[in-house]
N, C-alpha and C positions, 0 to 999 in steps of 0.2 A: 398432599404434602410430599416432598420431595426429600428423600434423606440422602444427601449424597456421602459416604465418607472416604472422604481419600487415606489412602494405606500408603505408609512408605516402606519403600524397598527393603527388602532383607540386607543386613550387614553381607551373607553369604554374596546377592548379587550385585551390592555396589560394589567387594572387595575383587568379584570377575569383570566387573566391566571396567575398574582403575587397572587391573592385571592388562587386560586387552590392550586398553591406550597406550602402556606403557610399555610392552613389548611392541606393537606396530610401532610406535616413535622410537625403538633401539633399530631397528629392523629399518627402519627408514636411513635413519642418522646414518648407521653402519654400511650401506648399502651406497649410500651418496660419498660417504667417506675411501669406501674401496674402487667406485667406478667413477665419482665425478669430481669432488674437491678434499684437498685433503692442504691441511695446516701444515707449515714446516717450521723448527726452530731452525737459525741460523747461527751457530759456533764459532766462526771463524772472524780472523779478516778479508781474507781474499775477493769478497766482491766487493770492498771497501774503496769509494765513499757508496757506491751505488746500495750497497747493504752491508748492516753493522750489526757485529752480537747483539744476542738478545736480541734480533727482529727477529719479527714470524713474518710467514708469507703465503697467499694461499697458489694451491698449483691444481692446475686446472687439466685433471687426469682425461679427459676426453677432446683434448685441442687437438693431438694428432692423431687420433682416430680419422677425424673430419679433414686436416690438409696434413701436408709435411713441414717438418720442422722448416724453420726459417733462421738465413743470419740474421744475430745480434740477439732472438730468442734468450731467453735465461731462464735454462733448464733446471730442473733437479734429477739424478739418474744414479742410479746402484753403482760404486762402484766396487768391484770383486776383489779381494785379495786373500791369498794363502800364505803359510809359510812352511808348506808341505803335509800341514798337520788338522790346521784348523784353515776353517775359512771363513771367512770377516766382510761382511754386507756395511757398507759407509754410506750417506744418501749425503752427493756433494751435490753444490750448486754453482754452476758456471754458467758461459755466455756462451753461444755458437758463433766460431768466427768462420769455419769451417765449415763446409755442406759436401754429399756424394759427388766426387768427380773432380773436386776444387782444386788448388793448387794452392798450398800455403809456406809461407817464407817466413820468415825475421830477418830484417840487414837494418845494425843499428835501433832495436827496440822498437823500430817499425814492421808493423803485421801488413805485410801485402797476400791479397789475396787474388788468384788469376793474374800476376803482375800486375797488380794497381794496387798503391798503397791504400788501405780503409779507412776516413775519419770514423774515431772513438772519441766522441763527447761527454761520453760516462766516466774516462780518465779522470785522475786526479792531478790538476794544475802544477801544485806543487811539487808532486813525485815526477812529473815531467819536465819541470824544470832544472832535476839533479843533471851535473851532467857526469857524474860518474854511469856509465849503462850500470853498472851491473845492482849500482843503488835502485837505477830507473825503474829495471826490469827484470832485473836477475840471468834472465836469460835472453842476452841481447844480439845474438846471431842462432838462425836455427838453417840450415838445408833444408829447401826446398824436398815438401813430402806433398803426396796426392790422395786426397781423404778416398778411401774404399767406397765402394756402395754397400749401403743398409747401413755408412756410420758418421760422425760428425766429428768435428775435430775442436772443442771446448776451452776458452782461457778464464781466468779470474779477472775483473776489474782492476785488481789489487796488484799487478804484476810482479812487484818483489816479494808478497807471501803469500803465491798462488801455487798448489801445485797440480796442476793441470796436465793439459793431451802435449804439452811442450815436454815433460819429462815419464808420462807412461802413457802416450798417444792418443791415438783415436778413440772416442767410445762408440760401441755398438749402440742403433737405434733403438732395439729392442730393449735397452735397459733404462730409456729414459723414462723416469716418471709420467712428469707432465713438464705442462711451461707454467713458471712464475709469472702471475700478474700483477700481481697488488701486497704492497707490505699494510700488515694489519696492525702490525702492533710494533714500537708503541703508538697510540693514536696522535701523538704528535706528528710523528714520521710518517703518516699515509700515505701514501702514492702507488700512480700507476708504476708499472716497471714497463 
């Protein structure tokens, strides 16, 4: 005769092996979160219609490790401010119209870049058909500036409540997050970007 009897596990060692799992799955989450994706709210209007408060969106912190930024890209990137005393970390989200080396203008709320004006299809129809500029765009003539190397030169969708590389310049590479790819939420709104 065969007495087989099974014993179950000590409270002590299921409560270390639920420990384990749950520290590896923070340890994992945490780790994908600081090197590889990371969720953003979105605040503002300025990438508006392309993204609206309350979207989230995920950014994909390992794209330019692998190539360099790209125009039309929409970044998210630190931007720094002081006011002598304190200094203030804001995670904005704009577009690259801009790349190292470029040449970028405004004449009449048109973004030329290299002297050829850029179709933007992400515009919003109706704010292009004001024709007050400065309703259009706010800022509807800029001199001609030449983006630096290591930096990119960034606008909002949203050109009349954007405040972008048009009025405190260029941003450094090194500060960008990552690239915006997909709006997650709300699930209505999903899309690629």
């Amino acid at each position: 005769m065969n007495d087989q009897t099974t014993q179950s596990p000590s409270p002590l060692k299921v409560l270390r092996e639920w420990l384990v799992v749950i520290v590896t799955a923070l340890v994992i989450a945490l780790t994908i979160r600081t090197f590889v994706l990371q969720q953003f709210y979105i605040s503002g209007p300025s990438m508006e219609p392309t993204l609206f408060q309350d979207n989230r969106v995920l950014v994909n912190k390992l794209s330019y490790r692998l190539h360099g930024v790209g125009r039309g890209d929409v970044v998210v990137f630190d931007r720094i401010t002081t006011d002598g005393e304190i200094v203030r970390h804001d995670d904005l989200i704009k577009r690259v119209l801009g790349l190292p080396g470029d040449s970028v203008e405004i004449i009449d709320c048109n973004v030329y870049v290299n002297d050829k004006r850029i179709t933007e299809p992400y515009l919003d129809p109706i704010t292009l058909s004001y024709s007050d500029f400065e309703e259009r765009c706010r800022v509807f003539d800029m001199d001609k500036v030449t983006v630096t190397p290591g930096h990119v030169f960034v606008m909002g969708d949203n050109r009349p409540q954007s405040y972008d590389s048009r009025m405190f310049g260029e941003i450094d590479e090194d500060l960008i997050v990552g690239r915006a790819f997909v709006t997650i939420w709300p699930f209505a709104n999903w899309s690629w970007l």
